[in-house]
ROSE-4610 file (N, C-alpha, C; in Angstrom, 1 decimal, always signed):
// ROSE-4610
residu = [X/X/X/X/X/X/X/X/X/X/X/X/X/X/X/X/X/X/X/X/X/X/X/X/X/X/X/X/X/X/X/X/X/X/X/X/X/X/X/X/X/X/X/X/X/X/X/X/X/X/X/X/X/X/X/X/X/X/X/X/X/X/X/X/X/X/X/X/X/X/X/X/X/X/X/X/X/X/X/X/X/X/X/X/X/X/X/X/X/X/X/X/X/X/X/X/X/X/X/X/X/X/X/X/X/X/X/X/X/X/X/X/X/X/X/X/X/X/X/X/X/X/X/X/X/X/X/X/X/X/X/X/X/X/X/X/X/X/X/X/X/X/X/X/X/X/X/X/X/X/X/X/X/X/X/X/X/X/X/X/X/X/X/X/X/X/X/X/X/X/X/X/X/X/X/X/X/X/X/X/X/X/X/X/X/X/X/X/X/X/X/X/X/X/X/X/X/X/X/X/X/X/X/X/X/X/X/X/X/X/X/X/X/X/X/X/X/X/X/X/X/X/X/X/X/X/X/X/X/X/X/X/X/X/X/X/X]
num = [1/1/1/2/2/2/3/3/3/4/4/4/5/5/5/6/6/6/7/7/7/8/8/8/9/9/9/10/10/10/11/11/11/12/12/12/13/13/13/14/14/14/15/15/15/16/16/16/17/17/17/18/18/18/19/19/19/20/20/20/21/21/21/22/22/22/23/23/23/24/24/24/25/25/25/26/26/26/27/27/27/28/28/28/29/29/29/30/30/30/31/31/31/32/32/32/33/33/33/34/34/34/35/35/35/36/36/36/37/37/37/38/38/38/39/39/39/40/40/40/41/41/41/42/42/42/43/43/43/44/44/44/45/45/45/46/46/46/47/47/47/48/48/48/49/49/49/50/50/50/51/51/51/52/52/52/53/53/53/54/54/54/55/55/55/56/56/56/57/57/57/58/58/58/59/59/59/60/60/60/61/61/61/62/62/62/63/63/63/64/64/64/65/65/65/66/66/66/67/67/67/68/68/68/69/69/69/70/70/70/71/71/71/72/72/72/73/73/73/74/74/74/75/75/75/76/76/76/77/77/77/78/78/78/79/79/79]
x = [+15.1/+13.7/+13.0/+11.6/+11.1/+10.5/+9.8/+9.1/+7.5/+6.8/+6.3/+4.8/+3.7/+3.2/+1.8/+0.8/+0.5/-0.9/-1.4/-2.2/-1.7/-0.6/+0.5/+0.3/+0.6/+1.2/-0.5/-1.6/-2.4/-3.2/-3.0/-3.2/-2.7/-1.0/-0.1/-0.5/-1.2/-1.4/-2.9/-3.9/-4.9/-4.7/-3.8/-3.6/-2.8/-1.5/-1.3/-2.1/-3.1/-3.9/-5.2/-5.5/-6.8/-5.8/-4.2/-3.4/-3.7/-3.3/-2.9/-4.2/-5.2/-6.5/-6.7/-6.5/-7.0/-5.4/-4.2/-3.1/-3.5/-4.4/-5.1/-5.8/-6.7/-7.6/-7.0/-6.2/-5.5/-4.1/-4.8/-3.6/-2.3/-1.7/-0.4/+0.3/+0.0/+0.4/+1.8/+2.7/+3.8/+3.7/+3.0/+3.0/+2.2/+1.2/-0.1/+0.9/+1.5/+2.6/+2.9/+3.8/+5.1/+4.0/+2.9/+2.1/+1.2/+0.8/+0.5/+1.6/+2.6/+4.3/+4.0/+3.9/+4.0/+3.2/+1.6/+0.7/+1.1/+1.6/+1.5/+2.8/+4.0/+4.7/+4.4/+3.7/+3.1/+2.4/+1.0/+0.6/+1.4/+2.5/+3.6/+3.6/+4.7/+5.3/+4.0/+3.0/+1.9/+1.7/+1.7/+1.8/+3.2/+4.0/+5.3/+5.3/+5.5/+5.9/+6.9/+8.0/+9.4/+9.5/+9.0/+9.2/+10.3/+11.2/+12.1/+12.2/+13.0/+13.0/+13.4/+13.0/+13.5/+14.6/+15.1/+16.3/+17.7/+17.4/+18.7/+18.6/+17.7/+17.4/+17.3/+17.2/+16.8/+15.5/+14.6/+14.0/+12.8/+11.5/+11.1/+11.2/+10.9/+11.0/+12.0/+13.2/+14.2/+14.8/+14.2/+14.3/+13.2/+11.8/+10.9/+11.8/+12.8/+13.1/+14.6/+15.1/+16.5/+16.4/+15.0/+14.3/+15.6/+16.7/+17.3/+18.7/+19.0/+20.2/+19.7/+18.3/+17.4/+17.8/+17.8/+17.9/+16.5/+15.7/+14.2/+13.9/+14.7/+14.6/+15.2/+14.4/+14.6/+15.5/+16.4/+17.3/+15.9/+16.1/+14.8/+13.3/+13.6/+12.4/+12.8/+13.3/+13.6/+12.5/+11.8/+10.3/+10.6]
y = [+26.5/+26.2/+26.9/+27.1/+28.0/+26.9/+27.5/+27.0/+26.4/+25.3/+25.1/+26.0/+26.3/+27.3/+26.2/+26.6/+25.7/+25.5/+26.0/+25.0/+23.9/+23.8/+22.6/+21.5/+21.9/+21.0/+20.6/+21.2/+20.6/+19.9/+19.9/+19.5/+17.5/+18.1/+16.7/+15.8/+16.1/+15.3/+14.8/+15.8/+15.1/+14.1/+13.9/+12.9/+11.3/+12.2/+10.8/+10.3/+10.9/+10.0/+9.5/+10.0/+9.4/+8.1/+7.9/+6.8/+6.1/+6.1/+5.3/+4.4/+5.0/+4.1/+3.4/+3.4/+2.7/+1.5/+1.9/+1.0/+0.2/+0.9/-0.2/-1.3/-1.2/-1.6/-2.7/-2.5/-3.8/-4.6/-3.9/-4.6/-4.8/-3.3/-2.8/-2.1/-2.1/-1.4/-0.3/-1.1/-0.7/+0.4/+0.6/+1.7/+2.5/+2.2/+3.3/+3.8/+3.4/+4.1/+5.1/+4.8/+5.6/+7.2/+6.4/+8.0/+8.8/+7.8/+9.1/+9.5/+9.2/+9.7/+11.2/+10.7/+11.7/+13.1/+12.5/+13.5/+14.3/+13.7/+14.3/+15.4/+15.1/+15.7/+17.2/+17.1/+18.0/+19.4/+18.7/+19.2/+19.8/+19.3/+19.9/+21.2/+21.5/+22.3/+23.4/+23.0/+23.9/+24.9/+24.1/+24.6/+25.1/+25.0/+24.9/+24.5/+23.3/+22.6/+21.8/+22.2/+21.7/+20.0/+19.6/+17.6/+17.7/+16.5/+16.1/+14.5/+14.5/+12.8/+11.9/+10.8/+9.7/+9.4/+9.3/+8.5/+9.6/+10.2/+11.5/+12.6/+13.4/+14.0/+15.4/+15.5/+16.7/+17.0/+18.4/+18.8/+18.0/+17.6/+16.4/+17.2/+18.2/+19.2/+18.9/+18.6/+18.9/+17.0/+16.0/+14.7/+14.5/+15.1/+15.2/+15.7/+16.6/+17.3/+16.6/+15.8/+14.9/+13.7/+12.7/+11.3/+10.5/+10.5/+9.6/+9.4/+10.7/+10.7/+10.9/+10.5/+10.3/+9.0/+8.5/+7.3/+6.7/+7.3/+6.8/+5.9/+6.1/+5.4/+4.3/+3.2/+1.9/+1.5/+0.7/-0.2/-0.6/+0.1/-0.9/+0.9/+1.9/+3.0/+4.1/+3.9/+5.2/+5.4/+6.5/+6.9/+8.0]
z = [-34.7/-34.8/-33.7/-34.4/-32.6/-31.7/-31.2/-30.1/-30.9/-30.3/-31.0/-30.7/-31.1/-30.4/-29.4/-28.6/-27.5/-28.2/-29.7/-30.4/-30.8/-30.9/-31.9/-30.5/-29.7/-28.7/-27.8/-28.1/-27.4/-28.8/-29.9/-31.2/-30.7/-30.5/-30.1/-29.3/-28.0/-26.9/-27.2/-27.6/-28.5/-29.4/-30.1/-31.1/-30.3/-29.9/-28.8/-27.6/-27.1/-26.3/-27.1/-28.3/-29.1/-29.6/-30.3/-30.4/-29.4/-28.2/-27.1/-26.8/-27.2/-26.7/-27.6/-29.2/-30.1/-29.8/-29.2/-29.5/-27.6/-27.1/-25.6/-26.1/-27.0/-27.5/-28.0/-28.9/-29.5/-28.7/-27.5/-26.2/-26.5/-27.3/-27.3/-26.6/-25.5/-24.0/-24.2/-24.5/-24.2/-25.5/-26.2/-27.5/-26.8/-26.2/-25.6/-24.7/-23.4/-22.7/-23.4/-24.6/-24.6/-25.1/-25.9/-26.7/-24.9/-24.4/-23.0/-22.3/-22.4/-22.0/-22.8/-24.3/-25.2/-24.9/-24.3/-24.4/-22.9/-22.1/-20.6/-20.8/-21.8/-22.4/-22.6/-24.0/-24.1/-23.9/-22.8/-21.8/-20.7/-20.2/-19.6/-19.8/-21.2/-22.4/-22.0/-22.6/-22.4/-21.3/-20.1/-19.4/-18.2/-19.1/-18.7/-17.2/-16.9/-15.6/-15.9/-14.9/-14.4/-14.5/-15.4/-14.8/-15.2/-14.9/-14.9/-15.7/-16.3/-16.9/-15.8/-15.4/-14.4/-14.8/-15.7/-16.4/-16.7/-17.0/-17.7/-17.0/-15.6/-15.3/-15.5/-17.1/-17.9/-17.6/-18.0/-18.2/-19.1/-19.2/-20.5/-21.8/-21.2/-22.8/-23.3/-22.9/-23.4/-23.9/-23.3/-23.6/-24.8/-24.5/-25.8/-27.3/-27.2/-28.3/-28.9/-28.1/-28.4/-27.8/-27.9/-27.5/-27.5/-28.6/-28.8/-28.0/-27.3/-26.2/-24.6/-25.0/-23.3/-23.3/-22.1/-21.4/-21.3/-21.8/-21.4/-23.0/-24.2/-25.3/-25.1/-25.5/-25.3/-26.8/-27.1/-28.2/-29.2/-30.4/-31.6/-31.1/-30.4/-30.1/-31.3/-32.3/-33.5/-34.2/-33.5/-33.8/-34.9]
């Protein structure tokens, strides 16, 4: 698969932070989290900066692209 290109991904973070406010709004916190996780994600990629996951200490690019063998996925998070 390639890379995704940095219309796609500022496309992404646009969508999950316009999410995250309508899921603030209905005082679903813990969903707004995970989508500005998503968008700062993104924005990263974009800009390619080095974060690091807190949990699994990968690369986020690289926990964004295999969510489910990150440590940052919560039991019941199969997005």
């Amino acid at each position: 698969m390639s890379e995704p290109t940095k219309e796609y991904l500022f496309a992404k973070a646009e969508l999950c932070t316009k999410l995250a406010r309508q899921q603030e709004e209905r005082e679903e916190i813990a969903e707004a989290l995970r989508n500005i996780e998503r968008a700062n994600r993104a924005m990263a990629r974009i800009f390619n900066l080095e974060e690091e996951c807190v949990d699994c200490g990968r690369p986020l690019a690289e926990c964004e692209a295999d969510e489910e063998d990150c440590g940052q996925m919560k039991e019941g998070d199969n997005e």
